[in-house]
N, C-alpha and C positions, 0 to 999 in steps of 0.2 A: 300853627299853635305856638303862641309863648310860654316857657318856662322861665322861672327865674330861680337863685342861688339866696340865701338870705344876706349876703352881702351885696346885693343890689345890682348883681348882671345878670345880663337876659342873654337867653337862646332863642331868637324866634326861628324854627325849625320850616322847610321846606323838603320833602322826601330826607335825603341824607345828608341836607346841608343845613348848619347852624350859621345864621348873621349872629353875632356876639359885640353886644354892646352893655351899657349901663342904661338904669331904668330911669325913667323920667325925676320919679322920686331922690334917686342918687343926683339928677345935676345939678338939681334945685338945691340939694345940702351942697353941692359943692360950689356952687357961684359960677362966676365965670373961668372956663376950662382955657387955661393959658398952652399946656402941650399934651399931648398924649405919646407913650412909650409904646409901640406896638411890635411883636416879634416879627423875623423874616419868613418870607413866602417859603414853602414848603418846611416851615417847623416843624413840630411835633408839638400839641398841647395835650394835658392832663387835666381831664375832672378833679377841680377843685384846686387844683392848682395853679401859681401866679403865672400868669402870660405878659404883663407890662405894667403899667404905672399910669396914672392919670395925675393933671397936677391944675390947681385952679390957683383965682386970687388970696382964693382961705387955705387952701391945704392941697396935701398929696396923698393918693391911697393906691394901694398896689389893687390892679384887677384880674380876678382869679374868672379860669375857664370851667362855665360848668357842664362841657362837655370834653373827650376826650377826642382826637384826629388830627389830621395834617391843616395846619392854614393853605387855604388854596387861595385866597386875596386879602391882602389890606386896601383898606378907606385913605388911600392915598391924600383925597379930600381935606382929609383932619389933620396933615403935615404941613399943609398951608394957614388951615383953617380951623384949628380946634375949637370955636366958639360954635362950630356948625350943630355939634352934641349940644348945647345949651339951646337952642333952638329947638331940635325934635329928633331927641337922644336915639329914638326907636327907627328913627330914619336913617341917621346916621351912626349906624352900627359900627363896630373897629373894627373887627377882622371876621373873614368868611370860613369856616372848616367843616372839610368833607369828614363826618362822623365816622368812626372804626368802631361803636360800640353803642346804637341805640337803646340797650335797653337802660346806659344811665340817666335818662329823660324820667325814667318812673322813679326816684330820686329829688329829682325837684319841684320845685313850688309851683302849682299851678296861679294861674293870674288872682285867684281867691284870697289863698294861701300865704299871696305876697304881700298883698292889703293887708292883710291882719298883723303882718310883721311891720310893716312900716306906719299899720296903725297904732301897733305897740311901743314903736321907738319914741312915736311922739308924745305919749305920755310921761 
């Protein structure tokens, strides 16, 4: 299952593991992704709060975790290759974390949920 955050990162969830990345909808606003800012292996993240930075040819936005746990791997990939997000953001997730706290998933937006926000931005 995917959840997402209204600022445009997603959790796709696996038993207790979240891939965390941005939504297809976010790469597209952002253009082409020149680096990505990702925290070190075994951090600590917070729901909701800022885990790293993204940064394209148009702009820079801090991206926020919408789950809470330790990073257990970064998308090494994306240190080489941050365009690989422009391609197929949900493939190329940024960092992987073992959840410490499932029930903050009933909190986010289910894949529905996020249409309507991003259907709403564009008006």
């Amino acid at each position: 299952m995917i959840y997402y955050l209204p600022t445009h990162e997603y959790a796709r969830v696996e038993g207790n593991t979240a891939y965390i990345g941005i939504s297809k909808y976010a790469a597209e606003q952002l253009g082409n992704v020149v680096y990505v800012d990702m925290p070190e292996m075994d951090d600590d993240v917070n729901a909701g709060e800022e885990f790293g930075a993204i940064e394209s040819v148009k702009a820079a936005s801090d991206l926020f975790s919408p789950v809470s746990g330790a990073v257990i791997e970064i998308n090494e990939e994306l240190i080489d290759n941050p365009r690989l997000i422009n391609e197929d953001p949900e493939t190329h997730w940024i960092i992987k974390v073992e959840m410490n706290n499932t029930a903050e998933l009933e909190g986010l937006l289910t894949p529905e949920a996020y249409a309507q926000v991003c259907a709403n931005e564009k008006h």
